[in-house]
C-alpha positions in Angstrom: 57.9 34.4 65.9 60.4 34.0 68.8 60.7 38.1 70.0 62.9 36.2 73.0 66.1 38.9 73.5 68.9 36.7 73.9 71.0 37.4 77.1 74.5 38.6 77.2 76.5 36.0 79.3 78.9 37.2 81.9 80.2 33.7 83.2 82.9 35.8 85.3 81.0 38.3 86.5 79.0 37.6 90.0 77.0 41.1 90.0 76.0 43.6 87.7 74.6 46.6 89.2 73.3 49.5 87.2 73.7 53.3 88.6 70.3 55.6 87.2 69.1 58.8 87.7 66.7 59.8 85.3 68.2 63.1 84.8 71.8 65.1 83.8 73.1 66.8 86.6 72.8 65.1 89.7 76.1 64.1 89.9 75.7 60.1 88.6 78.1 59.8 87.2 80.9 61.4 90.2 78.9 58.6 92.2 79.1 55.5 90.0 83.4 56.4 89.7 83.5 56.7 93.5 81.2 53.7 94.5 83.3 51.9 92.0 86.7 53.4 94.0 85.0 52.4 97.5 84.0 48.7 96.6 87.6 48.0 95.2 89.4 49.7 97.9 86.8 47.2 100.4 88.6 44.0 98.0 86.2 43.5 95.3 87.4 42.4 92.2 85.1 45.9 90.8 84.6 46.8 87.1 82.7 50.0 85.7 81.2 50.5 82.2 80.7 54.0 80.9 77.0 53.5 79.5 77.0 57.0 78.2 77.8 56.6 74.6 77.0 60.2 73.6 78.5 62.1 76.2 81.5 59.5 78.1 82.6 61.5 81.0 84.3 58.7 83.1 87.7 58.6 81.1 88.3 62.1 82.5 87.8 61.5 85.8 89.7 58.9 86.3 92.4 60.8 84.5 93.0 58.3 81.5 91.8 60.1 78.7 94.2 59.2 76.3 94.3 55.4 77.6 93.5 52.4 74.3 92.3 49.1 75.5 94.5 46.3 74.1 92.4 44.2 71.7 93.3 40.9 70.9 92.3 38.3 68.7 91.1 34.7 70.0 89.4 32.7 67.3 88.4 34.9 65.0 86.6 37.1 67.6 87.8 40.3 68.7 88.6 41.4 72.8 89.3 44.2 74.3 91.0 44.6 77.6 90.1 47.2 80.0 91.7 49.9 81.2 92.8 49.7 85.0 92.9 52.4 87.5 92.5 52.8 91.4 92.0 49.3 91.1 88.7 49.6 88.5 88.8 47.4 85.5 86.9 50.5 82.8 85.5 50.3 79.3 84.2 53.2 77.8 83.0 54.7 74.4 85.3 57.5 75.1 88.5 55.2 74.4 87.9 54.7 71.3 86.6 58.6 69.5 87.6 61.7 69.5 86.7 63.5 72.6 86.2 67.2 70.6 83.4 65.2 68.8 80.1 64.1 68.9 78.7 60.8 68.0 75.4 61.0 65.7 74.1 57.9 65.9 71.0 56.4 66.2 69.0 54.8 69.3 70.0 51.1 67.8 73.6 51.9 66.9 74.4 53.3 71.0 72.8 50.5 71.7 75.2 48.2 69.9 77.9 50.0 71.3 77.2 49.0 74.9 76.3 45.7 74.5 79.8 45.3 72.8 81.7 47.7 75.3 80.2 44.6 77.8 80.5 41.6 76.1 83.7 41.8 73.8 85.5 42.9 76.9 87.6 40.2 78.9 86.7 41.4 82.4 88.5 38.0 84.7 86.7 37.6 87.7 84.9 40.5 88.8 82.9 40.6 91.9 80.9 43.7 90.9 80.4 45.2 87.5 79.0 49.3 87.8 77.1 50.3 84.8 77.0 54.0 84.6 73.5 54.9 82.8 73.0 58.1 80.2 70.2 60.3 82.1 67.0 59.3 81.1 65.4 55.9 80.1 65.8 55.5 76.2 67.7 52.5 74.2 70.6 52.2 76.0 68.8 51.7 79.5 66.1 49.0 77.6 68.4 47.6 75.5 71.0 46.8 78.9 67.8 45.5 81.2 66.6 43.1 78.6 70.3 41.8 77.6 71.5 41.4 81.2 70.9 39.8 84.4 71.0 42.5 87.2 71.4 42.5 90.3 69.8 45.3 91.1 69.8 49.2 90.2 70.8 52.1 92.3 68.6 55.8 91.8 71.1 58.7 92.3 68.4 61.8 92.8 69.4 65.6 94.5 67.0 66.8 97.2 64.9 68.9 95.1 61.2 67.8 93.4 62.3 67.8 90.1 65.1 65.8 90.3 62.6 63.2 92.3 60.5 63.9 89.5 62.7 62.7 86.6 64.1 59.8 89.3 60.6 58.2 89.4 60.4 57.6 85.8 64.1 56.1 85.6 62.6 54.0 88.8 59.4 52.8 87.4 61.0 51.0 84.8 62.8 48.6 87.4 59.7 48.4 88.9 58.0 47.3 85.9 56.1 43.5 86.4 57.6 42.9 83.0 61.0 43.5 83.8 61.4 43.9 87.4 64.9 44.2 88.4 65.4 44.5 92.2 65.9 48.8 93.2 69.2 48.5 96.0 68.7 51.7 97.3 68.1 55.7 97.0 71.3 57.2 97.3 71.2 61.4 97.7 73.8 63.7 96.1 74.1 67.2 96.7 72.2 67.0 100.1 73.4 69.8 102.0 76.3 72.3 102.0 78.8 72.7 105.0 81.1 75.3 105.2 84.8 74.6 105.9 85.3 76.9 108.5 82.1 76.4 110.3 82.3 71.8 110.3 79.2 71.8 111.7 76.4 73.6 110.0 74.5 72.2 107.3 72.6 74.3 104.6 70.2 72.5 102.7 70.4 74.3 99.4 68.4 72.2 97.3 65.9 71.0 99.9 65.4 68.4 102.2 64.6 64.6 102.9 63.8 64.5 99.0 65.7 61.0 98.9 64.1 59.4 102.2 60.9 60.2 100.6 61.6 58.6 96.9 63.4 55.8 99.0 59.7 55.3 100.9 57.6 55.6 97.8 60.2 52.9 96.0 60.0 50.6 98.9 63.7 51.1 99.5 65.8 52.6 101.5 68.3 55.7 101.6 71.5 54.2 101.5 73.4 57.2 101.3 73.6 60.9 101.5 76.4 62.6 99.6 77.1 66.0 100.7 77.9 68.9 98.6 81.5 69.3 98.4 83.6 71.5 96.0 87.1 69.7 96.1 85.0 66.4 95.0 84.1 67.9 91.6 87.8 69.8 91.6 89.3 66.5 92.1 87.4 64.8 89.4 88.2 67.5 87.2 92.2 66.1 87.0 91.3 62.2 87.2 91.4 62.1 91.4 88.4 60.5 93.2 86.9 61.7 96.5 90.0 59.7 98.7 92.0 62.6 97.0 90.5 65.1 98.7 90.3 66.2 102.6 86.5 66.0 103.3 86.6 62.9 105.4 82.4 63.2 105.8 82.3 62.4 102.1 84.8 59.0 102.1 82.2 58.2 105.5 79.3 58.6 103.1 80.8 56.1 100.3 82.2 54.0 102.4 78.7 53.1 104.2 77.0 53.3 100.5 79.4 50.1 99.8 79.0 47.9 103.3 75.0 48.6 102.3 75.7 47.2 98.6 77.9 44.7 99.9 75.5 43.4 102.7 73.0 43.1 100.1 74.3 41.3 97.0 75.9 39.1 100.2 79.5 39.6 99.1 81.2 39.3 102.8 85.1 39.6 102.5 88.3 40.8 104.5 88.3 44.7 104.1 91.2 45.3 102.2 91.4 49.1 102.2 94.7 50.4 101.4 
């Protein structure tokens, strides 16, 4: 019997890169919408799939809620066209139900949904495609490492042990012989606190040096530390990303997460920030 898991072909698309943390709460998904932001606003042709099917949180902050994808019809086959903002191309589960309900489904049947969210999507040429992951490592995250070929996966983690904890398991799986998909880098959320009227203290509330150790025991490196900011989450709140807000230390801190991303998927274009 052929148990071969046929791949999902993205002719268009030049990198997939998939954002995982392992656990809810460590701000994931606030970096996947903003990494997404900071490539396009660098001149990537940049798209972002909402891979949480149960819980779709990036249709709110980018402030397009009540946006519909166009479908259209070419040969029989249904496509849907994304939704555009900040220059993002977006699909999401959250387009398409009710956002006062939950979905029941099954491992299998969220499963589906992704894959289709990806493939029945007519993307044009993208430069980099940002697959936000559910926390944890169930169908979804298998399902989307089998199906497609990535070019690598970023772990999101706080400072604290057990959100290290929880982002070695979502690791490990990458780092499976059997799979193996290349880990880009270790980026730190929430890594200290800095008061507005006092610029330059730093209060490490949940810790310290929690992602340059993960990034050492992965065999990576830190690519970024993202510090913890009010306005970000404020901001993301009424659909406005972190170049909405006044903490410039935050826009540094995406902005060097994308030059490392972009120096290692070897993407070198004009910077095109507007």
């Amino acid at each position: 019997m052929n148990t071969e898991i046929e791949k999902i072909k993205l002719e268009n698309v030049k990198n997939v890169i998939v954002v995982a943390s392992g656990k809810g709460g460590v701000g994931k998904s606030t970096v996947a919408v903003n990494l997404a932001i900071s490539l396009a606003r660098n001149g990537m042709k940049v798209a972002l799939v909402d891979g949480d099917i149960y819980g779709p949180s990036v249709p709110r902050m980018f402030g397009i809620e009540d946006a519909k994808p166009q479908v259209y019809s070419d040969n029989g086959k249904e496509t849907m066209i994304p939704v555009e903002r900040f220059g993002v191309k977006i699909m999401s589960i959250g387009f398409f139900v009710n956002r006062s309900q939950s979905l029941i489904w099954r491992g299998p049947m969220a499963s589906n949904a992704i894959t289709q969210l990806i493939e029945n999507s007519d993307w044009g040429e993208i430069d980099v495609m940002i697959i936000d992951y559910p926390p944890g490592t169930g169908d979804i995250l298998l399902t989307t490492v089998q199906k497609l070929e990535l070019t690598g996966a970023l772990i999101v983690t706080t400072p604290q042990e057990i959100a290290l904890n929880d982002a070695r398991k979502a690791a490990s799986l990458f780092t499976n012989p059997e799979i193996h998909v290349p880990i880009l880098g270790v980026i730190e959320n929430m890594s200290w606190f800095t008061p507005a009227k006092h610029p330059d203290e730093k209060y490490f509330i949940f810790g310290k040096d929690g992602g340059k150790t993960l990034a050492t025991e992965l065999n990576t490196s830190l690519i970024g530390q993202i510090p913890l900011v009010q306005e970000i989450g404020e901001r993301a709140e009424i659909g406005l990303s972190i170049f909405n807000q006044t903490d410039q230390s935050v826009i540094k801190a995406f902005d060097m997460i994308s030059e490392a991303i972009l120096e290692q998927i070897k993407i070198v274009e004009p910077n095109a920030r507007t």
